[in-house]
C-alpha positions as CSV (number, residue, x, y, z in Angstrom):
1,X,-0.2,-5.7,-10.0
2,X,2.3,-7.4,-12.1
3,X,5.8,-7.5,-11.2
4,X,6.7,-10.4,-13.6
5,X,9.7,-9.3,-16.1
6,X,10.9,-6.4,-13.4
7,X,14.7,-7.0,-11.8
8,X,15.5,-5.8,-8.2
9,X,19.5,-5.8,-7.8
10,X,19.4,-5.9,-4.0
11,X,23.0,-4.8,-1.8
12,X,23.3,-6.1,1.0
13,X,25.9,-4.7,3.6
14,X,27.5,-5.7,7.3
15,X,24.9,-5.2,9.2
16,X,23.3,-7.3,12.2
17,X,20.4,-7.0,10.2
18,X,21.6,-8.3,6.5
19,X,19.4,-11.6,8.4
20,X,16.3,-9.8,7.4
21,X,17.1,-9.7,3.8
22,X,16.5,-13.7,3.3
23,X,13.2,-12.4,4.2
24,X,13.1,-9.5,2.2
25,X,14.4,-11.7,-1.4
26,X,11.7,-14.6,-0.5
27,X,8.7,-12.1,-0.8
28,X,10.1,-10.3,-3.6
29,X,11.0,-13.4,-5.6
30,X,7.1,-15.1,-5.1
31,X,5.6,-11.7,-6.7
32,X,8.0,-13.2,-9.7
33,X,10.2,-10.4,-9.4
34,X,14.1,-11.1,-10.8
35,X,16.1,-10.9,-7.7
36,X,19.9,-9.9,-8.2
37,X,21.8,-9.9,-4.5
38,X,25.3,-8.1,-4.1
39,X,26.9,-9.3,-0.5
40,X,29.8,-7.1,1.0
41,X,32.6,-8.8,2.2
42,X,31.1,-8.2,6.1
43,X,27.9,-9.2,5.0
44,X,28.8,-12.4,4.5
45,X,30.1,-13.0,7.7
46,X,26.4,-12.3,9.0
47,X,24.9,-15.0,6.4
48,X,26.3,-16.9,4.1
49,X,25.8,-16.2,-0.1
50,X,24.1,-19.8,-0.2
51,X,21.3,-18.6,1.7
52,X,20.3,-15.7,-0.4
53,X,21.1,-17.8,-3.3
54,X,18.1,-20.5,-2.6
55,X,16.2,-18.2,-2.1
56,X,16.5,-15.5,-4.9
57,X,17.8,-19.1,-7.6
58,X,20.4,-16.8,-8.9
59,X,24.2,-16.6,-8.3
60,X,25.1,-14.1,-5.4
61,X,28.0,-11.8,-6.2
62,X,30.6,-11.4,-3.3
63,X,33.8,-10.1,-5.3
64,X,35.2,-8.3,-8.0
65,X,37.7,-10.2,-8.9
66,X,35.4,-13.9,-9.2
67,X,36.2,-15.2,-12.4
68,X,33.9,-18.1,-12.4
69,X,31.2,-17.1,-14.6
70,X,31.1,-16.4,-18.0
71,X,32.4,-13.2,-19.2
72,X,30.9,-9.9,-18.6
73,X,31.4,-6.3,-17.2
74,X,29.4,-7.3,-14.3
75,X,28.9,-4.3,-12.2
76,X,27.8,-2.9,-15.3
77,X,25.8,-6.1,-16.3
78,X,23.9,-5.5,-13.1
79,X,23.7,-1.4,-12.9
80,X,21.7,-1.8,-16.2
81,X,19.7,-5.3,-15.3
82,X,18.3,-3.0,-12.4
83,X,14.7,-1.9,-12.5
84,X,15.1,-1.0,-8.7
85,X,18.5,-1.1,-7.0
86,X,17.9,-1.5,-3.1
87,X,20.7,-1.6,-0.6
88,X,18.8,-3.1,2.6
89,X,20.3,-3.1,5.5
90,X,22.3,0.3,4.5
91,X,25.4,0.5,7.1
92,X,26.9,4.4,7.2
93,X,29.9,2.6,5.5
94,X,28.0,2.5,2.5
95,X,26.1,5.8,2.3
96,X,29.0,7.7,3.0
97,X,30.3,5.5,0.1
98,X,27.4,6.8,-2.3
99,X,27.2,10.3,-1.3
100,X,30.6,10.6,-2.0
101,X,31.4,8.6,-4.9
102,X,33.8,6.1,-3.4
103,X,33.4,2.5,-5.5
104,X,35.9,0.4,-4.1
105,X,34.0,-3.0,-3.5
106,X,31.5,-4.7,-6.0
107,X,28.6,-3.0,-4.5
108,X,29.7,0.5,-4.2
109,X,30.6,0.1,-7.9
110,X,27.7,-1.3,-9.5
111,X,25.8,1.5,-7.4
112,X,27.8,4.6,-9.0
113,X,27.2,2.6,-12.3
114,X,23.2,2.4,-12.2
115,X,20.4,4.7,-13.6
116,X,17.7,2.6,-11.9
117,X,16.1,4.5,-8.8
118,X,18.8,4.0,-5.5
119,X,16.0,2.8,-2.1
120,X,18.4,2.8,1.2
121,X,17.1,1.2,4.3
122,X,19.4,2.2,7.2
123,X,20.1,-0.1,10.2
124,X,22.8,0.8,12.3
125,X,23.4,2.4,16.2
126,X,21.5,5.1,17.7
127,X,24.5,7.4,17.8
128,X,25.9,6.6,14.7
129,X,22.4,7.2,12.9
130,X,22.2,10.5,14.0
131,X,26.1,11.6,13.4
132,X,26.0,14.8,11.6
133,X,28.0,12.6,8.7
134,X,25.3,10.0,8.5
135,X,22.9,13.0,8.9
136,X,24.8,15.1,6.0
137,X,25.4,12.0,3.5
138,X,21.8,11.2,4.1
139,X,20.6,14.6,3.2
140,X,22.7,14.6,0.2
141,X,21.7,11.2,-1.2
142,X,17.5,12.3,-0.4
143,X,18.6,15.9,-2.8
144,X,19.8,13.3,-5.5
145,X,16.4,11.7,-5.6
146,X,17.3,8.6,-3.6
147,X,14.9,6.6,-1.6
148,X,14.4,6.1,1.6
149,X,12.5,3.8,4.1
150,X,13.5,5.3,7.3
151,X,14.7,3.1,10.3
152,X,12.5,2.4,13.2
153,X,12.9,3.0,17.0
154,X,13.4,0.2,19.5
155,X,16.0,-2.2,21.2
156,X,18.7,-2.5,19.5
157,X,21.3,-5.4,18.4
158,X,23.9,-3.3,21.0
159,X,21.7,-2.7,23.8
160,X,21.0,0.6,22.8
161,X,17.2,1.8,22.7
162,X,16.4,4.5,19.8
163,X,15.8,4.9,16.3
164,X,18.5,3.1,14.4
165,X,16.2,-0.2,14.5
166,X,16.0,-1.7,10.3
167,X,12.1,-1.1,8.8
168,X,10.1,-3.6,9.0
169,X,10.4,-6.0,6.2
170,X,7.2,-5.3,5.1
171,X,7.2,-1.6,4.9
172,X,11.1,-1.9,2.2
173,X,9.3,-4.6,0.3
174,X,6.1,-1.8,-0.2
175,X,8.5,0.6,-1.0
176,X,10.2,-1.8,-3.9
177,X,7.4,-1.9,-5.1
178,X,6.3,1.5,-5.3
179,X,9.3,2.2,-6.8
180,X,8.7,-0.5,-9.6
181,X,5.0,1.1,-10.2
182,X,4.6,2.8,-13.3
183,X,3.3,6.0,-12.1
184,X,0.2,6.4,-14.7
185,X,-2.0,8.6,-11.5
186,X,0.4,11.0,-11.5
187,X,-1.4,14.5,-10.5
188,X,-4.3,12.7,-9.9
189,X,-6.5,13.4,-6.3
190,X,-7.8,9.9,-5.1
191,X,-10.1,9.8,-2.3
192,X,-11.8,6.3,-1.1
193,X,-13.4,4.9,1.8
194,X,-13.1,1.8,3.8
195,X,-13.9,0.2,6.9
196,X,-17.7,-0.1,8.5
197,X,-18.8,2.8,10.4
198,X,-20.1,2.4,14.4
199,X,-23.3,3.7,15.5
200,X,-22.9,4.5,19.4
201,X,-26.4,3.3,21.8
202,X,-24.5,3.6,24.8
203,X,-21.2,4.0,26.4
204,X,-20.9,0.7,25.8
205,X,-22.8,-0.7,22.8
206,X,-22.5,0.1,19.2
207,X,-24.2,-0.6,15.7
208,X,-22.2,-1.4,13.4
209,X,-20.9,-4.4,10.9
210,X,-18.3,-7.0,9.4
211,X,-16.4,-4.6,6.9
212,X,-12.8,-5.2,7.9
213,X,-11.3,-2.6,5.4
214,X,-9.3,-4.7,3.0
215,X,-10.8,-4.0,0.1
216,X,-10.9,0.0,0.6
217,X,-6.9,0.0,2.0
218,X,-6.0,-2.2,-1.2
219,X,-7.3,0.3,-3.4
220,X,-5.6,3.5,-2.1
221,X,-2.5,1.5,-1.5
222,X,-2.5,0.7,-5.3
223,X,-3.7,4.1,-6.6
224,X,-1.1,5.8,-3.9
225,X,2.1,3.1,-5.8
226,X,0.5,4.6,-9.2
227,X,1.7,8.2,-8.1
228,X,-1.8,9.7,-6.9
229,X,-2.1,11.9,-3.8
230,X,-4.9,9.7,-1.7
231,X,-6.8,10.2,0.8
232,X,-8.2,7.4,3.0
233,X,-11.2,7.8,5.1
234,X,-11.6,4.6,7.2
235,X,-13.8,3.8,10.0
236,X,-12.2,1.6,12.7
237,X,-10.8,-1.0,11.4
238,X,-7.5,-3.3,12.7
239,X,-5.3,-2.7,9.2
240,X,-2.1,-0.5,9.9
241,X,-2.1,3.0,8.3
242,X,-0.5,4.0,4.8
243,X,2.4,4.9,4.9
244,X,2.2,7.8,2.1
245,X,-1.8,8.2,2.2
246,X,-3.9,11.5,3.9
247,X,-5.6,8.9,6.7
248,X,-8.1,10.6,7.9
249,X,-10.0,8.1,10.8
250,X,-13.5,8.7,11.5
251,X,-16.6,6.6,13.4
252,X,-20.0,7.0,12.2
253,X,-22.1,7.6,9.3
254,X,-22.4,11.0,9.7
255,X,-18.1,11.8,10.6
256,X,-17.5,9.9,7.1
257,X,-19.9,12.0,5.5
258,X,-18.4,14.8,7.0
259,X,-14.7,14.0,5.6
260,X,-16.0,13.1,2.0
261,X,-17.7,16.3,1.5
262,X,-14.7,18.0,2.6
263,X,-12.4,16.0,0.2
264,X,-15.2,16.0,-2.5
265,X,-14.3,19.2,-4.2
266,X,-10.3,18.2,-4.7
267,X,-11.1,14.5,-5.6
268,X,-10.7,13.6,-9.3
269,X,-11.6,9.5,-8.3
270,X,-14.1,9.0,-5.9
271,X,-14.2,5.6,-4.8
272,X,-16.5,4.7,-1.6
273,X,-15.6,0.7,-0.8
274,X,-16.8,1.7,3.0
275,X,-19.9,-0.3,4.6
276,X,-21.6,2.8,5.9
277,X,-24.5,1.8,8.5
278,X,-28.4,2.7,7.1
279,X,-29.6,3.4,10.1
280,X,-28.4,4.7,13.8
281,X,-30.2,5.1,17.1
282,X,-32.6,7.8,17.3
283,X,-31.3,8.8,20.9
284,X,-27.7,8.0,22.5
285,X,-28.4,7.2,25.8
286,X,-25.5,8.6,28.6
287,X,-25.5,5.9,30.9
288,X,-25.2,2.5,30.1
289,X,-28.5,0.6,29.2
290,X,-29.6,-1.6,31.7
291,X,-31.5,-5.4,31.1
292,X,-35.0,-5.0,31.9
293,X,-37.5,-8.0,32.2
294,X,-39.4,-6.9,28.9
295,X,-37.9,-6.7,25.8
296,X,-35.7,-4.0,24.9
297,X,-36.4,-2.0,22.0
298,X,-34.4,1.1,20.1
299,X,-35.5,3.1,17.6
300,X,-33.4,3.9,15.0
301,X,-33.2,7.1,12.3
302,X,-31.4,7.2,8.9
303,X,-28.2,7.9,8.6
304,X,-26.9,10.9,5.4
305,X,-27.4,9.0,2.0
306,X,-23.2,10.0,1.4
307,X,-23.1,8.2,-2.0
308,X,-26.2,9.8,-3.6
309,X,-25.1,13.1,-2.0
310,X,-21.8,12.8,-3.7
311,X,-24.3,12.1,-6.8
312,X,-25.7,15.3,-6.9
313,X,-22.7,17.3,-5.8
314,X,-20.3,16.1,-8.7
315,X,-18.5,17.8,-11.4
316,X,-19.0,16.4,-14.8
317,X,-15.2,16.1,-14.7
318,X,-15.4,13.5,-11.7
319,X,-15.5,10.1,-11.7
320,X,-17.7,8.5,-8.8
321,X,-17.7,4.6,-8.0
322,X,-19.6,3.4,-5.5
323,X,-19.7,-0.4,-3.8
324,X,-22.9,-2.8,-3.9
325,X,-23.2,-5.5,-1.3
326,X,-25.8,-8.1,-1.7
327,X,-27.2,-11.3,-0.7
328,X,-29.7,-11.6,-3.8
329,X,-30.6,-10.0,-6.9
330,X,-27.1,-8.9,-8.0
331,X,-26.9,-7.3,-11.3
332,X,-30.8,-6.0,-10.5
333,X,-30.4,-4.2,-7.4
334,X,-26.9,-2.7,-8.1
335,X,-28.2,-1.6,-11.6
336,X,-31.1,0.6,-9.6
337,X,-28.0,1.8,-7.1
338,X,-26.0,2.4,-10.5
339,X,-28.9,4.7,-11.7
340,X,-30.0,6.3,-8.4
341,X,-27.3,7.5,-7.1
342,X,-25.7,9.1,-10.1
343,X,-22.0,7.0,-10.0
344,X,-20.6,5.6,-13.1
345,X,-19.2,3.0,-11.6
346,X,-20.5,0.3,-9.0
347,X,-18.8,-2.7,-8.2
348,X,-21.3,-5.5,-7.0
349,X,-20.4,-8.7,-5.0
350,X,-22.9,-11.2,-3.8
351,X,-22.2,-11.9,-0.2
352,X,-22.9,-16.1,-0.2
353,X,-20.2,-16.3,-3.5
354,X,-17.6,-18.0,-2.3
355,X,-14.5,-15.8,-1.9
356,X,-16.3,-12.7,-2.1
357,X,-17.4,-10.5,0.7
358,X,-16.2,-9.7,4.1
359,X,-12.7,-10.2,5.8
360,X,-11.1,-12.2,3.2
361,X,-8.1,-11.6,0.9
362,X,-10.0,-12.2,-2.3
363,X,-13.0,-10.9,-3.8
364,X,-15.4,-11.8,-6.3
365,X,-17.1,-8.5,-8.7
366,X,-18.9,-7.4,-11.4
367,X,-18.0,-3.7,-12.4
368,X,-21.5,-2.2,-13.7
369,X,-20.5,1.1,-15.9
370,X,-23.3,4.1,-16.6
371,X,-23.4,3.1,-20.2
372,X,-24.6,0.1,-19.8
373,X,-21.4,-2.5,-19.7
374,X,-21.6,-5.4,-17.3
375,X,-17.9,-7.1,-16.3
376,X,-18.0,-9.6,-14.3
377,X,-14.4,-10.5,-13.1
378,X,-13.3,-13.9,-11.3
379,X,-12.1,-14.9,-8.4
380,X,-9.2,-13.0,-7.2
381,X,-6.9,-11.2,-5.0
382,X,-8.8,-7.8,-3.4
383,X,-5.3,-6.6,-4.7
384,X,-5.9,-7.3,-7.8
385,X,-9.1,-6.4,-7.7
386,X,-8.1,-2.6,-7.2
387,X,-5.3,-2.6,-9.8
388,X,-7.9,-3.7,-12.6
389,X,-10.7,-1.2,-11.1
390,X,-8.3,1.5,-11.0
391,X,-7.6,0.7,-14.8
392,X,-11.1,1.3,-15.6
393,X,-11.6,4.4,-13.7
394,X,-8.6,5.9,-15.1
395,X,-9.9,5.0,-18.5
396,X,-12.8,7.1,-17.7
397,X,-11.5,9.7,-16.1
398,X,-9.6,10.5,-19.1
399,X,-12.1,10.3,-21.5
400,X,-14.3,12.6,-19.6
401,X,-11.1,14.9,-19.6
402,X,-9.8,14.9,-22.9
């Protein structure tokens, strides 16, 4: 997704975790996002403006009263620059401020001034987190349609172990971005799948295969920042959960046929980017198969067809996509797939292309449509990937519902 030409005016208040917000600016600044930093007073004297400066290459504003710039309204400069005003950490100091309309520093001002979307991240004490004030200005703020990426529990900067504990870095910068994600899925029911699936021999052994997930979690991620309701049905895989996303976990072949047919009727999107297993054993033995001096053998049975079953269970008004793996005969075999199993979509990859395939960060596709097109994309980021095959499925979807 593109976040070039988008401005995040980020506050940053006197907090032992302001720290994290160097961290915070660096990501948000190599996505090519404009970064515009507002320091409290007592922030500053947790890290200094030069810092956050480097890192963001614009000027960090400390004081109201700093004439050495050139001439503007600044707090209103920056209320309007902001596509997404964050305030990360949030002391209460500051959403008490908010929820009661006190602007008496540059930040609390430039905040009462804004129209852009308001994301708090609270860091603060245990006890002070959970003050019916805090509670109360919270719960004000939330009805005014602020943001909010709630703290974490843990060991805290005081001693004190509870929630209280700044997000991690990565969940506020997810959020940003959600924020600055036109919301074009709005309404819309996602459902995709990701992950392998395991086929149990034993107590002890499995069938399975190298699908990591990445590719299936970067498409609901994008589809659930595009304003759809999603629901991810992953096999086990060692990616954190969505925060935001229906997760529903499964193991084998025939759980993740299970969950789709249950999701199937509510699903405008379809999209199944899991490695489901062909085949499992015929038998699942109770005890743990033991070496013997001939060789072992096990017999295996196919697993539920889930894509060709969501083929012949669709609504016109659906649009399916399905995945194609292979190691030879690209556009041929995923053509026949294509046809067979009634999808409109199928993205192929060839596993031996370099950057394509299995546990990487980028992929390598060509999206093969029902009619016939053939669009081979390049190398790229499997994020990427889902924001341009989310673009095409939308297309479709409202074509076929126009």
């Amino acid at each position: 997704m593109n976040f070039s030409g988008k401005t995040v005016v980020l506050g940053v208040t006197g907090g032992i975790a302001a720290y994290k917000a160097c961290d915070l600016v660096s990501r948000l600044h190599k996505k090519g996002i404009q970064i515009r930093v507002i320091m409290t007073e007592h922030a500053c004297e947790f890290v200094q403006p030069l810092t956050l400066e480097v890192l963001s290459g614009n000027r960090v504003v400390t004081d109201m009263f700093n004439r050495d710039f050139p001439w503007e309204v600044e707090h209103i400069s920056l209320a309007k620059a902001a596509d997404v005003f964050a305030v990360v950490p949030a002391t209460a100091n500051i959403l008490g401020k908010y929820a009661h309309g006190v602007a008496d520093d540059m930040l609390s001002t430039t905040l009462l001034a804004t129209r852009a979307p308001v994301l708090f991240a609270p860091a603060m004490n245990t006890a002070m987190y959970e003050h019916p004030a805090v509670q109360e200005n919270i719960t004000t703020l939330k009805r005014r349609g602020c943001l909010f990426v709630e703290p974490a529990s843990g060991h805290l900067a005081c001693g004190d172990t509870g929630k209280g504990k700044l997000a991690d870095v990565e969940k506020i910068e997810q959020a940003i971005l959600d924020a600055l994600t036109e919301k074009d899925m709005q309404g819309m029911h996602v459902t995709v799948t990701a992950g392998p699936t395991r086929e149990a021999m034993d107590p002890v052994r499995f069938l399975s295969n190298h699908s990591t997930g990445k590719m299936g979690y970067a498409i609901a991620r994008s589809a659930k920042m595009r304003g759809a309701e999603v629901t991810l049905i992953s096999g086990p895989v060692a990616l954190e959960p969505l925060d935001g996303v229906r997760m529903v976990p499964v193991t084998s072949a025939c759980d993740m046929r299970e969950a789709v047919m249950q999701a199937l009727p509510q699903s405008d999107l379809v999209i199944k980017a899991a490695a489901v297993g062909d085949y499992r054993p015929a038998t699942f033995q109770d005890d743990k198969i033991k070496k013997h001096d001939d060789d072992m053998s096990v017999s295996l049975v196919r697993n539920p067809d889930i894509l060709a079953e969501i083929g012949e269970k669709r609504r016109d008004d659906q649009v399916i996509c399905g995945f194609s793996m292979e190691t030879r005969d690209l556009l041929e075999n995923s053509t026949k797939k294509l046809q067979k199993k009634n999808c409109d979509v199928i993205v192929a990859n060839n596993l031996k292309v370099k950057g394509a395939g299995f546990a990487g960060d980028t992929n390598v596709v060509t999206l093969l449509y029902r009619n016939g097109k053939v669009e081979p994309l390049e190398l790229m980021e499997k994020d990427s990937v889902a924001d341009i095959l989310l673009e095409r499925l939308v297309a479709l979807y409202r074509d076929k519902n126009a």
